[in-house]
N, C-alpha and C positions, 0 to 999 in steps of 0.2 A: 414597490409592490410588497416587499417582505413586512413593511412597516404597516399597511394596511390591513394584513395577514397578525400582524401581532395585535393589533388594534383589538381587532376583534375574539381573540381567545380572552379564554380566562383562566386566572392564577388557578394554581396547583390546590386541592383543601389544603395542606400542610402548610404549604408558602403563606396563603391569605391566612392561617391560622399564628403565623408567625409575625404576621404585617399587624395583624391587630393585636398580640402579645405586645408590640416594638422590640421584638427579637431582632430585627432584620438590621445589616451592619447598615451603620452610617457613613463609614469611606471602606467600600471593600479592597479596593484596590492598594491601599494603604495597610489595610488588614493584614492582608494576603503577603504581598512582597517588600513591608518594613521588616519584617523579621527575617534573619538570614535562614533559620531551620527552612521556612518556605520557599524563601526564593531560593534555596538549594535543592528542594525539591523540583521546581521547575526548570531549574536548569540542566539538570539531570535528567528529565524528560524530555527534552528540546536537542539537549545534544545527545544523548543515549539514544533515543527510541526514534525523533524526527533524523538524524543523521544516519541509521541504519536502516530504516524504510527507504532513503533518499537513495541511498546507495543500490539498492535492494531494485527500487523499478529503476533508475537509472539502467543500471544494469541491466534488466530484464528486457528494457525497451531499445534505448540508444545506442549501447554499446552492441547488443546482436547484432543490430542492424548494420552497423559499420564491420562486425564482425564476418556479418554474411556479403556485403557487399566487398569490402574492401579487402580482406586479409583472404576468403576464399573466393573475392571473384565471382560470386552467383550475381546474376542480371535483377535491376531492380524490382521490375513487376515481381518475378518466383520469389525472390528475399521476403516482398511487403506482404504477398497474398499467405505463403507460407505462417510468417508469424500472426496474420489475422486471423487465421484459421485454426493454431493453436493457442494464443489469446481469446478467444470467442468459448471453442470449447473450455480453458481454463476454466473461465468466466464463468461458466454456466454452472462446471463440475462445486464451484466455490459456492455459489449462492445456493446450491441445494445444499451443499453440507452446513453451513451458515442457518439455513431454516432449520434443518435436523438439532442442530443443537441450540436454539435459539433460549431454553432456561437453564443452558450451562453459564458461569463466568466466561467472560473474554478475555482471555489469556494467547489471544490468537499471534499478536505482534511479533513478542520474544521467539515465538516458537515458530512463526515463520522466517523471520532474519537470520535464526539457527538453520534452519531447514534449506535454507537461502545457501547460505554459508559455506553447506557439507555437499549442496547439489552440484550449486555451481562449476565447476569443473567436468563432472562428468555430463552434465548436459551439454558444455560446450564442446567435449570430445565428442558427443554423439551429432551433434551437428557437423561435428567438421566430416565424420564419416558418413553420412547420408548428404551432404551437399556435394563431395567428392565423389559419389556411386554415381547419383545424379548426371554430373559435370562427365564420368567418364562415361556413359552410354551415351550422351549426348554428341562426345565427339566420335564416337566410332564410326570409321565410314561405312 
């Protein structure tokens, strides 16, 4: 499908302006990563920025989850429905801010993994204290 989809677009003016220059490389990939400066550059983005987003939803997702069910004991349905409901809101709150600033640079990554980084903690103490309020009105007879 995607091939079909590219089939029919057409190049960039700059690109096709570069195609008919013969600006355009003849091995990019050899271009790019024969040179250590480069491929030190991509490596540093792979394991710097791809390994702290990883961590960052892992986190966000997996580990809650095992954190709400297993270590506090909350029932599967309230854990799943719970984080869908502030995932969703998340979600939404992000994509308007995202259009708000849509002719700034995107400098978003580092400053969210920071953000990530300094929350984490207190968000998961604030879960353990509203799944424990929860848990204890539930058993009161």
């Amino acid at each position: 499908m995607s091939v079909v989809i590219r089939l029919k677009l057409n190049e960039s003016p700059i690109f096709q302006k570069m195609k008919d220059e013969g600006k355009t490389s003849k091995a990019p990939l050899t271009e790019a990563f024969a040179n250590w400066s480069n491929a030190k550059i991509v490596l540093i983005a792979l394991i710097g920025g791809t390994m702290g987003q990883g961590v960052v939803w892992y986190t966000g997702q997996f580990y809650a989850l095992f954190f709400l069910q297993s270590i506090l004991k909350v029932d599967g349905y309230t854990a799943t429905a719970d984080r869908l409901v502030v995932a969703v809101r998340h979600r939404l709150l992000h994509r308007v801010r995202r259009a708000l600033r849509q002719d700034r640079p995107q400098a978003d990554h580092p400053g969210g993994c920071l953000i990530a980084a300094l929350t984490f903690f207190p968000i998961f103490k604030m879960i353990t204290t509203n799944a424990n309020r929860r848990w204890k009105r539930r058993s009161k007879p």
